[in-house]
N, C-alpha and C positions, 0 to 999 in steps of 0.2 A: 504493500500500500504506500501511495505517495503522498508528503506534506507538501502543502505552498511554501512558498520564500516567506520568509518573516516581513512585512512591512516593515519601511522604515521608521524609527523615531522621530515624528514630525516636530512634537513640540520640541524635542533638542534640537534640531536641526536650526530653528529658526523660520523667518519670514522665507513668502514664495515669492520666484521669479517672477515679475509681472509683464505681461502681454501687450505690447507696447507698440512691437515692430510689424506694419504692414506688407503688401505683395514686394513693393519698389526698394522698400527696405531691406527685403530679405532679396530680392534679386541684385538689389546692389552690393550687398556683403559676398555672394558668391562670384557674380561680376570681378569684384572690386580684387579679391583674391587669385583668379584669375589673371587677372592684367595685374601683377607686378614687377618683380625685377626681372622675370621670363622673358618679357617683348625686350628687355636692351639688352641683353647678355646669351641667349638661346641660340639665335638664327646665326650667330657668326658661329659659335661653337659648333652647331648640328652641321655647318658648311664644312669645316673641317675634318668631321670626323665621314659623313658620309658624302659631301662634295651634290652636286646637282640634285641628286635621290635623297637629301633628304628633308626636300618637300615627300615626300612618301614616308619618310618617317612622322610628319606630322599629319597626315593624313593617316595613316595607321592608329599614331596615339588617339588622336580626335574620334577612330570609331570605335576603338577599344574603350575610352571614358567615358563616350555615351551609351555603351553598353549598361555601365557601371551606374553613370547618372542615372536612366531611368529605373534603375534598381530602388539607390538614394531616392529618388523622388517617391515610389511605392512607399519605401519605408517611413519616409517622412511623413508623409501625409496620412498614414493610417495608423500610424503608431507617434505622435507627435511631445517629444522629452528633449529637454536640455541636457546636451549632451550625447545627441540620437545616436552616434556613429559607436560608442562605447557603452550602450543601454540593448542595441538588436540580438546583440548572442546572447543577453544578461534574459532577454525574453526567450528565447529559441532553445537555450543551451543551460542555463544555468546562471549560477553567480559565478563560478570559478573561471566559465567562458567566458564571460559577460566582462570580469575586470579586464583578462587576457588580451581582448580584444579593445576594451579602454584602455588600456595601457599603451597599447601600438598607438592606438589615435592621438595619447595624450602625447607621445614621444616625437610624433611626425609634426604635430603641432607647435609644440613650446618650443622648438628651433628655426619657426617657418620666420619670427617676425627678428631675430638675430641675422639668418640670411638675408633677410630687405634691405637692414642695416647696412651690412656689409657689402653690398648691392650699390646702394646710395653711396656711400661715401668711396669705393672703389673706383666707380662711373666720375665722381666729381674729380677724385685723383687723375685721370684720366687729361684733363684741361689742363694747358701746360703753364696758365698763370696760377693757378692753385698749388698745383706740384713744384714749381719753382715756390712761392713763398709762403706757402700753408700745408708742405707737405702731409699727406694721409695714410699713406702708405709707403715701407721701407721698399726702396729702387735698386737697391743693392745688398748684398752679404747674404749670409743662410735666409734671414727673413722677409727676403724679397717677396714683394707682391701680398705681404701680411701689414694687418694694421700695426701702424707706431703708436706712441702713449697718446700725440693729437689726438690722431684716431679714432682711439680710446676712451679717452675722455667724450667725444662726443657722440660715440656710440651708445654708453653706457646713459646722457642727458637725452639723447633719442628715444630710447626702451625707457625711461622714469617718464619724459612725455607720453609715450604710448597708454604708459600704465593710469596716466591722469585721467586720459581722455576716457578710459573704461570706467573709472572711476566715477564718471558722469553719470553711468547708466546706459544701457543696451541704446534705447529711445536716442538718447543724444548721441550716440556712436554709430548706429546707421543712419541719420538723418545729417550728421557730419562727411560720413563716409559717402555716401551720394554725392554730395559734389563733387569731393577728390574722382569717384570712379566716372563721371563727367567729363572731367578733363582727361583722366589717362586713359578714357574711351577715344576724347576727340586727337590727342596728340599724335599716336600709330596710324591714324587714318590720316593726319596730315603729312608723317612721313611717307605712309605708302605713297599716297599722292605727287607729293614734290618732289622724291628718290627716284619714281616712275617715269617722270615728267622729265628728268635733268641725265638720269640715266638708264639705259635701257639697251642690254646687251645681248640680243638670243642667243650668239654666239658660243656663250657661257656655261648654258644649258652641256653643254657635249666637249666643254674644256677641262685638260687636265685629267683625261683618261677617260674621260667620254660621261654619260648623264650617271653611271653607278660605279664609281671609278675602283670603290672597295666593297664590291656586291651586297647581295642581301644582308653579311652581318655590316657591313659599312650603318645601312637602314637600321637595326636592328640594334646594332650600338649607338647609336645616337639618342634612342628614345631614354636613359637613363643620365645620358648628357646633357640634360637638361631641359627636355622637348615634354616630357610626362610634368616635370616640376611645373613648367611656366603652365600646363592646361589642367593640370591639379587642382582643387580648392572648388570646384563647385558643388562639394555637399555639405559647405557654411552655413547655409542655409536651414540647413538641416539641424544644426548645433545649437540654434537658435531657434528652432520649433517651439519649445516651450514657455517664449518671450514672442511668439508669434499672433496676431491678433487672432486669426482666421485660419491656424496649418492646414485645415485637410483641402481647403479650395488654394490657399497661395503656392505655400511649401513646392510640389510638383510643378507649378509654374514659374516657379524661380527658378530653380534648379535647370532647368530646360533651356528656359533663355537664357541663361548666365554660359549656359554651356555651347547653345550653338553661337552665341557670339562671338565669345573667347576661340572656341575653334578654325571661327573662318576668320577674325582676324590675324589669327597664328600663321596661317596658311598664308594668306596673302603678305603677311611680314616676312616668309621666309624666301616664296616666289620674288617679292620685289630685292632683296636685298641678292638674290645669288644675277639676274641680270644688273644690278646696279653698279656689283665690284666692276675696277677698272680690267678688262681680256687679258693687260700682259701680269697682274699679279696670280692669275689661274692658268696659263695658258699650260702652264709642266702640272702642276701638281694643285690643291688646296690647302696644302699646308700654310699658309700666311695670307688671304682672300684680302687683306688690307695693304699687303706690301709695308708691314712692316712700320706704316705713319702712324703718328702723334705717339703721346706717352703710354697713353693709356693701350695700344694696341688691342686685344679684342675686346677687354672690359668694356674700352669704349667704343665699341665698334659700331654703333649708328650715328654716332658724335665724329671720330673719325672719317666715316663714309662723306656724312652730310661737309663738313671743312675741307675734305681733298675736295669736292664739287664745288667749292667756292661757296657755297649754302653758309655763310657764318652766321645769319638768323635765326637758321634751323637748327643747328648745333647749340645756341646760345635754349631756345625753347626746350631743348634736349637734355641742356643739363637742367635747369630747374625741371624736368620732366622727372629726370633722376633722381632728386628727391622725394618730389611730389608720390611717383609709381608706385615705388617699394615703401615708401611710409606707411601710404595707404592700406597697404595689403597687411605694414609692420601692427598698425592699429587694430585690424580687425582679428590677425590672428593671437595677438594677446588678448583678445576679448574672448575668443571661441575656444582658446586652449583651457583658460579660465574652466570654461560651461563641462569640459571636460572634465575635468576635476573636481570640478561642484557634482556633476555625476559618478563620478569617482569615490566621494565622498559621502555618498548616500549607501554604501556601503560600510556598517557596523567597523569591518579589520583596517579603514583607515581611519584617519583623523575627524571627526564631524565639521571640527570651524571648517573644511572645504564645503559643506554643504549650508551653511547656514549665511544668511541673504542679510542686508541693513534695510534700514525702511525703504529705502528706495527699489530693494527687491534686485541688490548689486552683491551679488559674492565675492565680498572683499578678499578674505584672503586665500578665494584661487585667484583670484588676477594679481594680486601679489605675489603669489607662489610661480604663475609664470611668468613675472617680470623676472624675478632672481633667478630662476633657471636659465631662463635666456641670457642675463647678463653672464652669467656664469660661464655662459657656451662661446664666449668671446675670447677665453682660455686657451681651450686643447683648438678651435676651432675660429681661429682669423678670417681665414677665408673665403670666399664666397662659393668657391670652388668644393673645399674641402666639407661642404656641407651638404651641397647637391643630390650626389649619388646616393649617401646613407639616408637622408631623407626620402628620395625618392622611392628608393626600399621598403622605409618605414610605409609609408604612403600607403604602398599596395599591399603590405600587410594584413593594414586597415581597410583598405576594398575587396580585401579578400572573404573577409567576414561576410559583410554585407549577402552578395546571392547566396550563403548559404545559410545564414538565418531569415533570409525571403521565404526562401526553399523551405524550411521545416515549421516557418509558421506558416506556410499556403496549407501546408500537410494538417497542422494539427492546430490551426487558430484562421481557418480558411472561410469561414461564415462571418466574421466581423467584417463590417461596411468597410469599405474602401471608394475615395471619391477620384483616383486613381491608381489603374492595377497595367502595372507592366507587361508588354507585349510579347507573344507567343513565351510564357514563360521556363515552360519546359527544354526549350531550347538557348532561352536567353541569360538564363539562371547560370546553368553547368559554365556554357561558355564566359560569362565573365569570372566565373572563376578560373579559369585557364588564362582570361587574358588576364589576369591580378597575377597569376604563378609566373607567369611569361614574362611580364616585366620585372617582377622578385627575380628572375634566373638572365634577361639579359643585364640587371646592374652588376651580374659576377660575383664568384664566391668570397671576398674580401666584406664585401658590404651585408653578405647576408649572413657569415657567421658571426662577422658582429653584433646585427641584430637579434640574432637568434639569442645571443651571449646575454643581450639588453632586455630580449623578456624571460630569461630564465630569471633573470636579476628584479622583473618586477615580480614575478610570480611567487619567488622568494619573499616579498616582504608582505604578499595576500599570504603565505603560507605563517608568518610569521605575526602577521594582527592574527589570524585566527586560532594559535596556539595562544596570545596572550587574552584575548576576551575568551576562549574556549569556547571558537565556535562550533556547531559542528555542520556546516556549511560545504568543508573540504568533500562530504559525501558526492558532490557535485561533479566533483573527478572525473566518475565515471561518463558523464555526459560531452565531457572535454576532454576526454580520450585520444582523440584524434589530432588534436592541436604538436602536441609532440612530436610521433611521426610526420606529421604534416610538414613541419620548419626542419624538421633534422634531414629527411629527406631529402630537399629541397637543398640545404647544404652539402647532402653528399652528391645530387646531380647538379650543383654548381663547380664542385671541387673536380668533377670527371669532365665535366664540356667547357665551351668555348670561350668565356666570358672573361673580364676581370683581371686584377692580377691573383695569380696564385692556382689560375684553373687550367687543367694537365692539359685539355684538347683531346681525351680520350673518345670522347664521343664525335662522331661526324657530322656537317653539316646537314641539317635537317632531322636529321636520326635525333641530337637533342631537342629541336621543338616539338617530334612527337614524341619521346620519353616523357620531355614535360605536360604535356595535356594525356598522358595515357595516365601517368602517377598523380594529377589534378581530380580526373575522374572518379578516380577510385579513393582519394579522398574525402573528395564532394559526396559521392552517394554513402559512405560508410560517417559523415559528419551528420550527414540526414536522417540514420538510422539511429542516432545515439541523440537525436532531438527531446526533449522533456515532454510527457503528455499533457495534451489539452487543458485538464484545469489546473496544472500550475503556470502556464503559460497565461492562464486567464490570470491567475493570482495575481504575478509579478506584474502586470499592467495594470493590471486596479490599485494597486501597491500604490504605483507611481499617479495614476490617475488621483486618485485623494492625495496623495503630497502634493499636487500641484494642479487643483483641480478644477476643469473647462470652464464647469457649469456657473463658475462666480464670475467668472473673469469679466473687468471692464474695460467693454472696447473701444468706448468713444475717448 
């Protein structure tokens, strides 16, 4: 016989999230995530590693994460919690899955808005009156291309801004955030336009070893080089379900639009920029697409393009872009990493203060919790580079959950309303979990047994609150069964194929992409079998439903 989840302790907890945020506001935070330091730093790197094809690597990513989106959107909308991305397995699977799966989210996040940071002030180092006399970054010795104490200094008064502006409250954080994603919507349309306009080279397409010069993994390597990072982030939205006026009508319509936008203007960012380089810095190879100018070489690579073109207006809009971008995106992910851990927190084996709200219905100290994390990640982690890949990782960790807690509450909580239900599910479900394994296995074995290392490490301290309140909660195990073999796997077919540093090449091309969807498979359907029945599935969401619940909410 089975027991429900223990509801949470509301009155410890504190005051509820209050419902604040409308359709535009929730589309602009996934939007706004979306379009950050990805559009100036992506398209010269993705040129690089996969030369003309890889516009096909963002065209790949773009159909793989809308696979994913329209997952997100289901989930949001019919099951609507702050902190949704770290709450779907906690319904599907358990509490032991449910933090596991928090945990990834929480880790992909609280380093998202450190990388904007660094993003920012990298891009303005870039400009060669800044770096001559406000240098930002070390230009020479071991820590070349890492932040200096400058640097430092103002990265760390960057993240304390971010943390105020949360501090405001959800309500004034996306109705701030709309206009930043305003302008860093209108600015990429303006470069496409004027880069198109000034430069335009077909020739380019077939230079330097022809349109796929390092074949399909050229395409294939590149989506972990920063092409998944920059179209990541539109299930924000979703984080914020719980602060949402209306989830089960907006929710799914954010998500949606935030995503096909961000997609095609990705696309079109990377189309313009490969005909806009000058034919003779591609004509051998794409290893240097800028030939080599200004300081900042590819950091600043739409800064650069625009000033070799004689464009020094557009470069001048470019760097205040550079700020403006990544801030934006800096702002909104120390809000939503926050809602992560206020979800987080509604679990007995951590801390309560993460769950418990001020009048204003603001979770003080998770947005404090991930401002310090973040600043802390300034440390092992300078670079803007050295953040990318492992995030990116982390990322799909976290999308990986997702179709398979779809999938087993379609199975066994399949009769509750849904004001949107994702398309041909049986086929749409398995496959994005293949493409969540696929991009976990093209960022290579270096990235993923670290993360693997990073949730044996949280899992450890859910093992570790639950020995000290004595919960008996760990019974859950059994239902998260799968999660283990699942990443460990996954590290021993990155360690045998193609990817990364540290990966043998044992396996051959393509033989690894279907190992990887054969060994996806068979975790997906054996994850679905090990699903919790029906009425504790009901429980855990009435749980959450009375902690935070519809029926009072004011919407005006």
């Amino acid at each position: 016989m089975t027991t429900a989840p223990p509801k949470p302790d509301i009155d410890a907890r504190g005051g509820q999230l209050q419902r604040s945020v409308g359709f535009y506001g929730l589309m602009f935070v996934s939007l706004g995530s979306i379009i950050g330091s990805g559009w100036l730093l992506s398209a010269a790197n993705a040129s690089i590693i996969a030369g003309p094809a890889s516009i096909l690597s963002w065209i790949l990513a773009a159909a793989m994460l809308a696979c994913l989106a329209l997952v997100y959107a289901e989930l949001g909308a019919t099951y609507p919690v702050a902190g949704g991305s770290g709450r779907f397995a906690y319904y599907s699977h358990g509490v032991v899955a449910g933090f596991v799966s928090g945990w990834a989210s929480w880790l992909q996040a609280v380093f998202i808005a450190p990388i904007e940071v660094l993003a920012a002030l990298t891009y303005l180092d870039a400009v060669g009156t800044i770096h001559k006399h406000f240098p930002l970054i070390h230009s020479t010795g071991a820590n070349k291309g890492l932040l200096n104490n400058q640097g430092l200094v103002i990265a760390v008064i960057l993240m304390i801004l971010f943390t105020c502006m949360n501090l405001a409250g959800a309500k004034f954080m996306s109705e701030s955030n709309s206009l930043v994603v305003v302008w860093k919507t209108a600015v990429p349309l303006l470069c496409i336009g004027v880069i198109a306009a000034s430069s335009f080279h077909t020739g380019n397409m077939t230079s330097g070893g022809g349109f796929m010069p390092f074949g399909a993994h050229g395409v294939f390597a590149a989506l972990p080089g920063g092409v998944v990072f920059a179209l990541q982030g539109f299930e924000q939205a979703v984080q914020l379900a719980g602060e949402a006026r209306n989830p089960r009508k907006d929710i799914s319509r954010a998500v949606l639009v935030a995503m096909g936008i961000g997609a095609l203007l990705y696309s079109l960012l990377q189309l313009v920029f490969i005909l806009g380089v000058k034919p003779g810095n591609v004509a051998r190879n794409w290893a240097n697409p800028l030939g080599g100018a200004g300081v900042g070489g590819n950091f600043g690579a739409w800064y650069t393009l625009a000033t070799s073109l004689g464009l020094t207006w557009l470069g001048a809009v470019l760097v205040i872009d550079a700020v403006i971008s990544p801030s934006g995106t800096g702002i909104v992910y120390v809000g939503t990493s926050s809602r992560l851990s206020y979800a987080l927190g509604q679990e007995r084996e951590l801390p309560r203060a993460l769950a418990r709200t001020n009048a204003r219905g603001v979770p003080v100290a998770s947005i404090i919790l991930a401002a310090i994390v973040g600043i802390l990640g300034f440390g092992p982690f300078k670079s803007w580079a050295a953040l990318v890949a492992i995030v990116t990782d982390a990322t799909a960790i976290m999308y990986a959950f997702a179709p398979v807690a779809l999938a087993s509450l379609h199975k066994h909580d399949g009769d509750r309303e849904r004001t949107y239900s994702a398309p041909v599910p049986k086929v749409l479900l398995p496959a994005s979990f293949c493409f969540a394994n696929l991009i976990i296995y093209w960022g290579g074995f270096e990235s993923t047994w670290k993360l693997t290392a990073a949730m044996i490490v949280g899992f450890g301290l859910f093992a570790y609150g639950s020995s000290i309140i004595g919960s008996e909660r760990m019974r859950y195990l059994r239902n998260a069964a799968w999660i283990g073999p699942w990443l460990i796997g996954l590290c021993v077919i990155n360690y045998l194929g193609r990817y990364g540093t540290g990966a043998k090449n044992y396996l051959p091309e393509w033989v690894d992409l279907i190992v990887v969807i054969a060994f996806s498979l068979v975790i997906f359907y054996w994850a679905i079998s090990l699903a919790l029945p029906k009425e504790e599935i009901v429980a855990a969401v009435e749980a959450d439903r009375q902690h935070d619940p519809m029926d009072d909410l004011v919407t005006s």
